[in-house]
Steps between C-alpha positions, in 0.01 A plus 500: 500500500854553518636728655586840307872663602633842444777483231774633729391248759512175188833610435574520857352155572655325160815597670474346869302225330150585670307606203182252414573221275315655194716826518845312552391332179448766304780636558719238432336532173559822410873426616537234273369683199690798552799224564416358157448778277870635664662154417313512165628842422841418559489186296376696175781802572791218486302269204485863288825573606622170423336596132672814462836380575467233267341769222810714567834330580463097425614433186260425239497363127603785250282705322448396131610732157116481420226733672206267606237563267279723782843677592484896569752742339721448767515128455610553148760774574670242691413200249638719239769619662635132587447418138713773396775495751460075473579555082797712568690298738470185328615711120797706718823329582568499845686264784280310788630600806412350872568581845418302856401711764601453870165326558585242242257679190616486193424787235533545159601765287567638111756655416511706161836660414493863277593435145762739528745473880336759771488622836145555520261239606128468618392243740085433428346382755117361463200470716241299650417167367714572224827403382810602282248533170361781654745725461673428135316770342710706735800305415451558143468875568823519705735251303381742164668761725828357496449305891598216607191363615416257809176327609422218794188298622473627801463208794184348504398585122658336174758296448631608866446273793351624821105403665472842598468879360764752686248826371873654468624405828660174475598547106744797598750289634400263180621853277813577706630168390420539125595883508869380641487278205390802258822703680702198476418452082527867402760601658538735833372797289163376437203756453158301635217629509210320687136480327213310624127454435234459809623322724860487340459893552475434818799266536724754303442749754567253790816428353606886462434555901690194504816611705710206295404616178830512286595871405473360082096605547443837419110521468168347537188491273211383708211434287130468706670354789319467895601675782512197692377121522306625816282748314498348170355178646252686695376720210435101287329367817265821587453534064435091443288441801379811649604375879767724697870411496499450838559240609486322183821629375658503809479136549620429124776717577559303817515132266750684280731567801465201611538313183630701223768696756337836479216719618306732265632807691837340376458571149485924462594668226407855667773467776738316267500823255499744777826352590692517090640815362465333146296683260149348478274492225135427582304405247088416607186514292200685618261237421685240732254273660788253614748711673324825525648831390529606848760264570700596202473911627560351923808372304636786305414691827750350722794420221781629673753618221440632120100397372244504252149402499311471186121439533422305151125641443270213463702191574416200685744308691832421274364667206649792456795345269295344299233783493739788417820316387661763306463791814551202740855416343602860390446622891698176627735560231532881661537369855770247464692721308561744738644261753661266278723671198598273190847372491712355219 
């Protein structure tokens, strides 16, 4: 019968290599199991955070005018709204612009003069997966208002070149180009106001903590934007798959430094607005189950100058325009004109 040892006294002889033969083997066993679930844990972090970087930054075909037939009502919202925005570009004259960025990108824009000469002029900016379409509703809107009206593919989406998403980051330095342009076209008394949607929120308020951000911007709309990539990314991962961020996220965020040029942390809209003096309007519905309304109230929290919030009751993500257009534009219409006065 073999011979039965103490636990402390196997672990003492597995170590000088005097244990029984039977022992030794077992717990080489147990070593390599414990070896192989590690190495197979790490494998499946990096594959899903392989996935998620891919989901989130690598660019991706564009989204189509027509919900898919099992869409939700947020899939239409934006269907709709590309439809919309799509129509009025193509019936509005305007000028193609483009731009090449220091890292050799090159992005398209629209440019849509006032029918009658002005100072003021609104630069949309759009969200994820999206493009210019997305935000000629608000075009419409504004250029009705007498504005001059401008609105780019952001890198990585439309007509715009780029393999990678900037979540706000990298596009600001995209924005400082075209808003030098804007300056350049109007005239050094230029009015611009800043207005984006999600994740074009987001980038608007980049830009206004932006310490190179020409003194021609006077305020910032941000509609349903994220407080940052960081926790917006981690709030999809834990809501799509139920796993912790950690280290999921942290590993996605670690291919995006490595191959986009930025980290997740990188990308934050709460520090950015901290840092501005510019009046900020937040605008967030309380039925967001994209960017949740906390973000939108983390945001409004730390603007650092003049601010609004509005909570639109019962909107999902990037609805409220299209929910409550008429309140929507009368309370933008409000804002802007308190920091921007007509001229002749």
């Amino acid at each position: 019968m073999p011979e039965t040892l103490h636990p402390d006294e196997v672990e003492r002889h597995v170590e000088d290599g005097t244990a029984p033969a039977h022992s030794r083997r077992r717990w080489r066993w147990i070593w390599r199991i414990a070896l192989g679930l590690i190495v197979l844990n790490v494998v499946s972090a990096f594959a899903v955070g392989t996935f998620v970087f891919h989901s989130a930054i690598q660019r991706t075909a564009p989204a189509g005018i027509l919900p898919p037939e099992d869409g939700d009502a947020l899939e239409t919202t934006f269907a709709n709204s590309r439809k919309e925005g799509g129509d009025w570009i193509a019936a509005t004259p305007h000028q193609r612009w483009s731009q090449r960025a220091d890292d050799g990108v090159e992005t398209i824009a629209y440019w849509f003069a006032a029918k009658k000469a002005t100072t003021r002029t609104v630069v949309l900016v759009h969200g994820h997966r999206s493009d210019a379409s997305m935000m000629g509703a608000f075009g419409d809107f504004y250029r009705q208002q007498g504005f001059n009206v401008f609105i780019a593919d952001a890198r990585g989406h439309g007509m715009s070149g780029g393999n990678y998403i900037g979540f706000g980051y990298l596009e600001q330095a995209d924005y400082l180009g075209w808003l030098d342009r804007i300056v350049d076209t109007v005239g050094s008394d230029a009015q611009i106001l800043l207005h984006g949607v999600s994740m074009g929120g987001s980038t608007v308020l980049m830009l206004a903590g932006n310490p190179q951000l020409p003194a021609q911007v006077k305020a910032v709309v941000d509609d349903c934007g994220f407080t940052s990539a960081l926790d917006e990314i981690s709030y999809q991962a834990r809501k799509g798959s139920g796993m912790p961020a950690f280290p999921i996220v942290n590993i996605a965020s670690l291919e995006s430094k490595l191959l986009a040029g930025y980290s997740f942390g990188d990308a934050d809209a709460v520090a950015a607005v901290a840092r501005t003096k510019l009046p900020v309007f937040v605008i967030h519905g309380t039925a967001d189950t994209y960017n949740p309304t906390w973000m939108g109230q983390r945001i409004y929290a730390s603007a650092g100058g003049p601010k609004q919030l509005w909570l639109v009751p019962g909107a999902d993500h990037t609805q409220s325009f299209f929910l409550h257009r008429p309140e929507y534009e009368e309370r933008v219409q409000t804002f802007y004109r308190a920091y921007l006065p007509e001229t002749e």
